[in-house]
C-alpha positions as CSV (number, residue, x, y, z in Angstrom):
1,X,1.7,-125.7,-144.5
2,X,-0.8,-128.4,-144.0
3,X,1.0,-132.2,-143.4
4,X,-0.6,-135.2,-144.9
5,X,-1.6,-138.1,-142.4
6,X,1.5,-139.5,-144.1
7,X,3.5,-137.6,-142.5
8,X,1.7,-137.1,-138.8
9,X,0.8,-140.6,-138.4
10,X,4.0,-143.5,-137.5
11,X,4.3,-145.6,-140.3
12,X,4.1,-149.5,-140.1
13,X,1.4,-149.4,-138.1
14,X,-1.9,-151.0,-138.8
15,X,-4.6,-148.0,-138.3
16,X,-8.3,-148.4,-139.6
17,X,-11.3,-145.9,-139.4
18,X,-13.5,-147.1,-136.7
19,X,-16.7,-146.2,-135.3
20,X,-20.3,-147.2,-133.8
21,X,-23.4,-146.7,-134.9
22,X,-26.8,-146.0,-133.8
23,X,-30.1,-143.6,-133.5
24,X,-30.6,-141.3,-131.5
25,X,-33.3,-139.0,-130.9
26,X,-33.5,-135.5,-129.0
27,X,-33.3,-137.2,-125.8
28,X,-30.5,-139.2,-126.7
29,X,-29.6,-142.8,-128.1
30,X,-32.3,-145.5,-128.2
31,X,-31.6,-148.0,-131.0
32,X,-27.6,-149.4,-131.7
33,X,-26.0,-152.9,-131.5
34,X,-27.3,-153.2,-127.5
35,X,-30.9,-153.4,-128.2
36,X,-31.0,-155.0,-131.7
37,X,-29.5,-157.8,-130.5
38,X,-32.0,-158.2,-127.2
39,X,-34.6,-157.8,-130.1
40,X,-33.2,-160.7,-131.9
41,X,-32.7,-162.6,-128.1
42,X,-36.4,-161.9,-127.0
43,X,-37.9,-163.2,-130.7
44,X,-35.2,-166.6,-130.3
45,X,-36.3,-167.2,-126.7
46,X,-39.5,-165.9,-126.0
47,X,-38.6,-164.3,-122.6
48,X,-37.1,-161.0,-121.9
49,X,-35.9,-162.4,-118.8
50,X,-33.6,-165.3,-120.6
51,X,-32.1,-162.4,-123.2
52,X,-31.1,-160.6,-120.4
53,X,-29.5,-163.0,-118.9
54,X,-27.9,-164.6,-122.2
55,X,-26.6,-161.2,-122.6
56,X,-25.2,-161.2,-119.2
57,X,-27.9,-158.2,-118.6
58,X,-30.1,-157.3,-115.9
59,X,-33.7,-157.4,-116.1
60,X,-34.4,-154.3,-115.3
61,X,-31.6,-152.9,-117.7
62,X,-33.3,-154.9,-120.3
63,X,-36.9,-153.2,-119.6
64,X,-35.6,-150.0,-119.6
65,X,-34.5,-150.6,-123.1
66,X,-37.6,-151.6,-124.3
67,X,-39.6,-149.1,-122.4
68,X,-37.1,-146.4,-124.9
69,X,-37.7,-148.1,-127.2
70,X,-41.2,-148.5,-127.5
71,X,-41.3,-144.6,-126.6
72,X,-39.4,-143.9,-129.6
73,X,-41.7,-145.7,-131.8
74,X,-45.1,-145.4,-133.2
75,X,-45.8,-149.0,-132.2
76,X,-44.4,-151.0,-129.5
77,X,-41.8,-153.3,-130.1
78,X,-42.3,-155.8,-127.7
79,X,-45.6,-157.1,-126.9
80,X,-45.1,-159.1,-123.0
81,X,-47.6,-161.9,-122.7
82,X,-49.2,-162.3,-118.8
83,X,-48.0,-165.3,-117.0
84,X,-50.1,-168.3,-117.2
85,X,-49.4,-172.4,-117.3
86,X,-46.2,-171.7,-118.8
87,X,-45.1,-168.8,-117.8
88,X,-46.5,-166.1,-120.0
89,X,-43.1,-164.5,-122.1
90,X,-42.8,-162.4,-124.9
91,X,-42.9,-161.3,-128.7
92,X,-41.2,-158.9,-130.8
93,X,-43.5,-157.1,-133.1
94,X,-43.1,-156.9,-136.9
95,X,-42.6,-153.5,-136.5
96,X,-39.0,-154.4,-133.8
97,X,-38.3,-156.7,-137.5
98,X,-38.2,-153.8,-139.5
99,X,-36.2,-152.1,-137.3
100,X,-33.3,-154.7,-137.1
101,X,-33.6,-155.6,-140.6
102,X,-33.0,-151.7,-141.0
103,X,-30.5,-151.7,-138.7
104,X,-28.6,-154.5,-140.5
105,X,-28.7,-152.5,-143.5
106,X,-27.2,-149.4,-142.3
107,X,-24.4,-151.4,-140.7
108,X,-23.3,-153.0,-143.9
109,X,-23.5,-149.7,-145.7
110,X,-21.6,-148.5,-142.5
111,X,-18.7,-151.3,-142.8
112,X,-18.5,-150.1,-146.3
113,X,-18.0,-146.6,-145.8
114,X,-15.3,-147.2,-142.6
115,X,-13.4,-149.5,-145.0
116,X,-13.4,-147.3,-148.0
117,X,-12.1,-144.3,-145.7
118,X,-9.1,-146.9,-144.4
119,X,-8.4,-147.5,-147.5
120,X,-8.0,-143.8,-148.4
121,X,-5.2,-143.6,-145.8
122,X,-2.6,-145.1,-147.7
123,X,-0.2,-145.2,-144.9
């Protein structure tokens, strides 16, 4: 005899469906909430460095993102600019645009999904 969730999970209890969401490749994960929103930091600030660090990330995390992420794509995604009178910095390339704007779109779509599948628990 098969019991409903009714009946297996305690009642007056607030339980939702839940999950994350990202892409992943053969070699593993490469584009989720983590790197979109360094995207987002390197195209507000300029500087990889400074979205690390308003991330509370280190550098070198932050490259090693980039670097899988620019392997994972056809195009890089971040274009670093060579030091000069101010610095040098960065850009994010059209290309990183689409892929948060994707990214964006699949998470609302995602939201929708978790929160129809709460509301199918009825408990």
């Amino acid at each position: 005899m098969t019991k409903s969730l009714k009946d297996i999970l305690i009642r007056n209890v607030r339980i939702k469906v839940n999950g994350s969401l990202w892409l992943e490749s053969d070699n593993g994960r490469f584009f989720g909430p983590g790197p979109v929103e360094l995207l987002e930091r390197i195209a507000e600030t300029g500087s990889i460095s400074m979205a690390a660090k308003e991330m509370g990330m280190s550098y070198k995390k932050a490259w090693g993102l980039i670097n899988e992420l620019n392997s994972q794509t056809a195009n890089p995604v971040v274009l670093p600019q060579a030091g000069g009178e101010k610095g040098g910095g960065s850009a994010i390339t059209p290309q990183a645009m689409e892929l948060i704007k994707y990214h964006r779109l699949l998470r609302k779509r995602f939201a929708e999904f978790l929160e129809k599948e709460t509301k199918r628990l009825k408990i």
